[in-house]
N, C-alpha and C positions, 0 to 999 in steps of 0.2 A: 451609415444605414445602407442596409442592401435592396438594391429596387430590382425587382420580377421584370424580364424582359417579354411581352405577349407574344405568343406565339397560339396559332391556331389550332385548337382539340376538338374532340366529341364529345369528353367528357370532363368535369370541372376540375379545377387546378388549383394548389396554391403553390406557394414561394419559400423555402427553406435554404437559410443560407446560400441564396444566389441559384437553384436546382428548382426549374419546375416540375414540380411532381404530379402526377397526373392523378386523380383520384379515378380508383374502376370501382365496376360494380360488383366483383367480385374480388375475395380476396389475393393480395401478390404472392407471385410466385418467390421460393427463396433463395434465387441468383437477383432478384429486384431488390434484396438488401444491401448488396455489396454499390447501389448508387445514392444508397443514404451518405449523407458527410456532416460531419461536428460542423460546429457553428466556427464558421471562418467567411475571409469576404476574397479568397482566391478565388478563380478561374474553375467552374466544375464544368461537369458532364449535363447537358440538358435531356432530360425526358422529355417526349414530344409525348406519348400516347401508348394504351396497353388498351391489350385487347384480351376478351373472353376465354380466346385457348391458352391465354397464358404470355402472348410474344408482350415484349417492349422495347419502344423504340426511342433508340438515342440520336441526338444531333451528333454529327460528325465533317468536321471542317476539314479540307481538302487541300491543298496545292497545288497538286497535279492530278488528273484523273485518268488519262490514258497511260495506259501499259505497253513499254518499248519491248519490242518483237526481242530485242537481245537478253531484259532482264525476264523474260517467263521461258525462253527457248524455244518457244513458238514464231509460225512463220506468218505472225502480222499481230497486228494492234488490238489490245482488247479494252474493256468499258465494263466496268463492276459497277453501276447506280448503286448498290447496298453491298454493307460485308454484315454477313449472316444470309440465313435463308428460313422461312417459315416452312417449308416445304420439308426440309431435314432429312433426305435421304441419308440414309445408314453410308455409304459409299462414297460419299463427295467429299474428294481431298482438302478443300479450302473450308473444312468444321474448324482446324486450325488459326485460320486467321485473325481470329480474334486478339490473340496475344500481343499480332505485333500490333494492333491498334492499341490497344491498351499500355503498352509501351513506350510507343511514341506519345499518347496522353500523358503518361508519368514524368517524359521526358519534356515536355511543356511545361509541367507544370498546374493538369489540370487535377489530376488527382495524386497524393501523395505514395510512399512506400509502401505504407501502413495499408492504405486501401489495393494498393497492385498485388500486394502479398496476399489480403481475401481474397480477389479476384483470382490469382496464381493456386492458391486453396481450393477454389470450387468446383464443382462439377462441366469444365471447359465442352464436354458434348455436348450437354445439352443448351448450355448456353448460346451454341453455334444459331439453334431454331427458335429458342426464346428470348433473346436479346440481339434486337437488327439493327445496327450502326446505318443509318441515314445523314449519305452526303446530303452537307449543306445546298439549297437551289442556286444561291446565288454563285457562293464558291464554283460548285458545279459546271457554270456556264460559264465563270470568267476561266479557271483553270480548262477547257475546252476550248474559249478562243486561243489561249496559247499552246495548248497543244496541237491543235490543227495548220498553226501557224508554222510550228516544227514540224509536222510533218509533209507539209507543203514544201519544204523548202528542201526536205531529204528528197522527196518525191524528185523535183526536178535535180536532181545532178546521183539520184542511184536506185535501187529495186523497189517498186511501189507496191506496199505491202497492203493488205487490204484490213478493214476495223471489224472488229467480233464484238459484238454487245450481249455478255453475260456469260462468259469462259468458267468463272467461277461458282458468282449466285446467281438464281432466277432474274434477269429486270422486270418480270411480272408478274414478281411473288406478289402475296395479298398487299401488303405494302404498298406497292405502286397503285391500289384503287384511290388511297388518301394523300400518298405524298408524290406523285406523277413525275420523279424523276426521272424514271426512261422518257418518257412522253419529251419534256423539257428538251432532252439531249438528242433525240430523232426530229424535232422542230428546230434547232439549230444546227444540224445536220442539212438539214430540209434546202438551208443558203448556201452551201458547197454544191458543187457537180462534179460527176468525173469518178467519184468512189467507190471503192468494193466495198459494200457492207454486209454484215451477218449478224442475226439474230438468232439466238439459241433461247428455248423456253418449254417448259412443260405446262405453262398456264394458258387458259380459255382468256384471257384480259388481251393479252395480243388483238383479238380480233378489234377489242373496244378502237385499235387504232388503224385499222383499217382505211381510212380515210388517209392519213398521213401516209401510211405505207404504199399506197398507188402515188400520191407525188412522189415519195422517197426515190420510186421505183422508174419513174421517169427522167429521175437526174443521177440515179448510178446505177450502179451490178448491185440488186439488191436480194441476197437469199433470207428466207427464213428458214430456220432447221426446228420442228417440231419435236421433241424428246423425249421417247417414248423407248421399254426395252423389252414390252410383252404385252400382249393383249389378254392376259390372264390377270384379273383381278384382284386375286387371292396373293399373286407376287410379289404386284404392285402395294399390296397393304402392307405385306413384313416390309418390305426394302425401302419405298418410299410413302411413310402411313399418310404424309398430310398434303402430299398432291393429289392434283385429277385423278380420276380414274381413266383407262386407256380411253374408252366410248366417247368419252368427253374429250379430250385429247383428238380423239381422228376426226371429230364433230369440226374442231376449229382448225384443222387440217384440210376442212372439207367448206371450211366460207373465207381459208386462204386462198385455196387454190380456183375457188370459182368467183373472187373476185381481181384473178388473175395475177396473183402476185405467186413470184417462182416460191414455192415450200416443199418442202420432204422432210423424211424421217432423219432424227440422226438417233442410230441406236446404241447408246451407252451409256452404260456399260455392258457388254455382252457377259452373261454370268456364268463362267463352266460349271458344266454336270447342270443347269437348271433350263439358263435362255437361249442355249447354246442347241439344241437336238433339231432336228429337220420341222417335227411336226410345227414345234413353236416359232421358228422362223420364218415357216412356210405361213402360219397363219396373220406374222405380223407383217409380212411382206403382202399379200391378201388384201388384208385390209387398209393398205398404203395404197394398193392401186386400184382399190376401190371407194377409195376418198380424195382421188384427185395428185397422190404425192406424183413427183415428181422425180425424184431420187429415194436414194436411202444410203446413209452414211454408218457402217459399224465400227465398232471399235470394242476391242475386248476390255475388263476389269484390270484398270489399278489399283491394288490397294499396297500405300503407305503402311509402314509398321503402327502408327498413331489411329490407324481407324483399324486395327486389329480389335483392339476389348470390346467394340459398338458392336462389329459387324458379324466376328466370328461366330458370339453367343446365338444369337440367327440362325449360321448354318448348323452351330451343334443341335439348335432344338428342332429344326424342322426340317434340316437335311443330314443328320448323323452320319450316315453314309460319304458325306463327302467331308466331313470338318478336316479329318487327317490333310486330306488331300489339299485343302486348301490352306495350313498349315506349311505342310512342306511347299507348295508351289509357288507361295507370296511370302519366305522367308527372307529376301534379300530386298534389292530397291524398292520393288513396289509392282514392276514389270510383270505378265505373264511372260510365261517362256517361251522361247521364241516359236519354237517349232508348235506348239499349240495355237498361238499370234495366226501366224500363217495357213495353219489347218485350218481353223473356222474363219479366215476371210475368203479361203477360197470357198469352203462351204457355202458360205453368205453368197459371194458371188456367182456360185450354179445354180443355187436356191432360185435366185432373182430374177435369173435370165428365165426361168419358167415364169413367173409372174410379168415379165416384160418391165420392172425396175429397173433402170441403171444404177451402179454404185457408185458412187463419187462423193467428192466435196470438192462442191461448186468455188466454192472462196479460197481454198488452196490452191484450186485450179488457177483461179485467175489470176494469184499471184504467182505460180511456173510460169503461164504463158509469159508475165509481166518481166518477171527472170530471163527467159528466152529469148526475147526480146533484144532485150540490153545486150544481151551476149552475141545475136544477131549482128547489132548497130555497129561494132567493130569494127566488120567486114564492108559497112557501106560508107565508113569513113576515108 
């Protein structure tokens, strides 16, 4: 006999085949088919909870949860609390990652061929915003004590890389109001000192931890990067429909920074031909130091060949003028080219200095000095 493991909803559940299903009040969406399964008493996927606009969210068991600086190519530690995003910007390279979760499930053993093959079948975009894989809490925090332990121990004997929480998806996407795994992992963060940490988010729920983030802030280098890529509304709704709006966004940029925790903008993706022109840079620069930022970080548009079919339709319908262009420009890795890279960060950069913004990133920063350092220590040896 298969027994229902409880687990805590909003709304009422039953038990099928070992799979809590969540009953909504509305009907599901049809990527929530592909977590139906025949009657078998194997290992499945748990539904935790579906919500109104359609998301649903899966249990997802964990072993390790920080991300080594050498496997992303990036110059420090990152912290994904969720793979998916409710938020679903058109541009965000990890819509993909879905797969290889799903993978490694198959390769477990929690779901079969038969069902990775629907899943391989479906509509993978939009599944990226409608279905959010939720690390496990407990996994979470044990796979966290051992990663901190690793990286304590790299810390002392080479370059001490600093922690990014949320490189890939939101940590305070709507999710985090019900299932608090960022919260969890900045509370156990909270008994470390000594850290660089970064937080990246385009959500108003940040503030909800306010409280946590002034400790956080007295025991490491603590940035927040708010993410934001125009203060035009109308942009904000093609490219990213189901986030804040900017206003809302420099609101909580603005009970960051006056409850004195370091925050700024980080703006990316910068869009050519749209977020790229003086006026619009001048206006979100503006309104960054007129709500307290403290920096502003840009960075121009990647796009991957895999978020070509989402993203370009966009520019054909609403910017025709530039689809060519962005066709030929984004044919190869994913890179803008260089010498455009370069134009608009100096642009950014003379922009600023009219507003009296610095540009930087804080947590790169502190990982060169951390770098310089060590390369220092040579000569005092």
């Amino acid at each position: 006999m298969v027994q229902c493991i409880p687990l805590r909803v909003v709304t009422s559940a039953s038990c099928v085949a070992g799979v809590v299903v969540v009953e909504s009040a509305t009907p599901r969406r049809h990527q929530a088919e592909f977590f139906k399964v025949r009657e078998q008493t194997r290992p499945a996927l748990n539904v935790l909870d579906e919500r109104r606009r359609g998301a649903t969210f899966v249990e997802h068991q964990v072993k390790s949860l920080i991300n080594a600086p050498e496997s992303t190519g990036m110059g420090f530690w990152s912290i994904n609390p969720y793979v998916g995003c409710e938020f679903g910007c058109t541009y965000c390279y990890a819509r993909y990652a879905h797969q290889y979760v799903m993978r490694r499930a198959r390769d477990a053993g929690k779901i079969d061929q038969q069902d990775f093959s629907k899943y391989q079948a479906s509509d993978t975009w939009d599944i990226f915003e409608h279905t959010i894989f939720i690390k496990q809490r407990h996994a979470v925090l044990a796979a966290l004590d051992r990663d901190l332990y690793r990286i304590k121990q790299r810390n002392q004997h080479g370059r001490v890389y600093p922690i990014v929480i949320g490189t890939a998806t939101d940590p305070y996407q709507p999710a985090e109001k019900t299932f608090q795994i960022t919260r969890a992992v900045l509370e156990r963060l909270n008994r470390e000192r000594g850290l660089a940490l970064g937080i990246i988010t385009k959500s108003t729920q940040v503030s909800r931890d306010i409280d946590l983030l002034e400790e956080l802030q007295k025991k490491h280098d603590l940035t927040v990067y708010v993410s934001l890529i125009t203060t035009d509304p109308e942009i904000i709704r093609l490219f990213e429909a189901r986030s804040p709006l900017p206003h809302v966004r420099l609101k909580t940029l603005r009970q960051l920074t006056d409850a004195n925790i370091h925050a700024g903008l980080i703006v990316a993706p910068i869009l050519p031909g749209i977020t790229d022109t003086i006026p619009r840079i001048g206006a979100l620069l503006q309104a960054a130091k007129d709500h307290g930022g403290q920096f502003a970080n840009p960075s121009p548009l990647r796009m991957y060949p895999a978020l070509h079919r989402g993203f370009l339709p966009i520019i054909e319908e609403h910017f025709p003028e530039l689809y060519e262009k962005y066709r030929r420009a984004y044919r190869g890795t994913g890179a803008a080219p260089r010498s455009y890279t370069d134009a608009i960060v100096r642009r950014f950069k003379r922009i600023a200095v009219e507003f009296g913004i610095p540009v930087r990133d804080p947590v790169l920063e502190r990982s060169s000095r951390d770098a310089d350092s060590d390369q220092l220590r040579l000569f005092d040896e």
